[in-house]
C-alpha positions, 0 to 999 in steps of 0.5 A, spaced: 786 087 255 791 082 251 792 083 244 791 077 239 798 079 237 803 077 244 807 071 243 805 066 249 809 061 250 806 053 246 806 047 249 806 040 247 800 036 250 805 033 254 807 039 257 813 041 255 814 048 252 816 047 244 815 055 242 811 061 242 806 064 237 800 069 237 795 069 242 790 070 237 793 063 234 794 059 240 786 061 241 785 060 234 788 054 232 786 051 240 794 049 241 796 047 247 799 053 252 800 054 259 797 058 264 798 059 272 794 063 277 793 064 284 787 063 289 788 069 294 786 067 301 786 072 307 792 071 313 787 068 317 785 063 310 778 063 311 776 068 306 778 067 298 779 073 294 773 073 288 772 077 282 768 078 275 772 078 270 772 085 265 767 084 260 772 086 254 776 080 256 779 076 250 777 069 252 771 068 258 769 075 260 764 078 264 764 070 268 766 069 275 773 067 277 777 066 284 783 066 280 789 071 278 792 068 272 794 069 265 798 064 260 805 063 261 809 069 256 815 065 253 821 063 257 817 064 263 816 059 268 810 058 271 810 060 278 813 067 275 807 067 271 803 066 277 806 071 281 806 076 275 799 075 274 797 076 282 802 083 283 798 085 275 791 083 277 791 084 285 796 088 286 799 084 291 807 082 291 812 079 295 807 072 298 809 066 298 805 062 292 804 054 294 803 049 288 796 046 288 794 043 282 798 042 275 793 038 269 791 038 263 785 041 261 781 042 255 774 046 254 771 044 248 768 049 244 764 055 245 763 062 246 769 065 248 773 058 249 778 059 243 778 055 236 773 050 234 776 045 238 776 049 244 782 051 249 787 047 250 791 048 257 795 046 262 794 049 268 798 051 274 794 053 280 797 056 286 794 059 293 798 064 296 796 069 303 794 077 305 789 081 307 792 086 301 790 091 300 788 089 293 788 093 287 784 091 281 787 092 275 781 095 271 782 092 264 782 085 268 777 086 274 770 088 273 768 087 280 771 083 287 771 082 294 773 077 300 768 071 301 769 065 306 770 059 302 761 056 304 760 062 299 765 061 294 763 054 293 755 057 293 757 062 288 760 056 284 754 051 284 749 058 283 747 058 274 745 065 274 753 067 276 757 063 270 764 061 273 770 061 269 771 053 267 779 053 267 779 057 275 772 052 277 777 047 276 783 049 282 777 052 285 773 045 286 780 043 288 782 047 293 775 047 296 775 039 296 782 039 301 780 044 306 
């Protein structure tokens, strides 16, 4: 699990790095920061690797995601965010990562969304593809496994099964452009 003391890199709403403070801060103060994460599809893209996410986690645990990601560390870029998170959270190295979607996004405020003023992020989703193995990293990942996209855009519509809004945002992108 992150600590509230590592640096991540801050953005400005523009999306342009300006510096780097605490994640405690960043979260705190809802400043503008980066993250990137990876949709794991199957070789064959028919099937999307779907996790819950650790119960201790800083900011939205225990929710569903579809995506390995996390924010970007200073002087680091997106797509190496992107293809840190993937080999930390799934074990999966070396693939190709495709740019998706980069947006702003704002959350508002909640449980486990930041400051009074929510999260504020820009994010940069990529897909990339394997059939693994996947090798959950236990402080990230509570639970997972391959789903075929009918039943990742199920899960996405069942009230009972919260979802990550940062990730639904890639998530219902992606889906719309098969």
């Amino acid at each position: 699990m992150s600590t509230g003391e590592e640096l991540i890199a801050v953005f400005d709403a523009a999306g342009n790095v300006v510096g780097a403070a605490p994640r405690a801060e960043v979260y705190a103060r809802s400043l503008w920061h980066g993250s990137a994460g990876v949709i794991l599809r199957s070789g064959d893209g028919r099937r999307v690797y779907v996790h819950r996410r650790a119960d201790d986690k800083l900011v939205m645990p225990g929710l569903w995601d579809c995506v390995a990601g996390g924010v970007v560390d200073p002087g680091e870029t997106p797509p190496e965010t992107a293809a840190r998170e993937l080999a930390e959270e799934l074990g999966v190295r070396g693939v190709p990562l495709r740019l998706l979607l980069a947006a702003a996004w704002e959350s508002g405020p909640g449980p486990g969304l930041g400051g009074p003023e929510g999260l504020r992020c820009h994010l940069f989703g990529y897909e990339a593809f394997s059939d693994g193995p996947v090798r959950h990293q236990a402080s990230e990942v509570a639970e997972g496994g391959w789903m075929t996209t009918a039943e990742l855009a199920a899960l996405l519509a069942d009230p009972a099964r919260p979802f990550a809004p940062d990730s639904r945002i890639l998530a219902e992108h992606f889906l719309g452009t098969l």
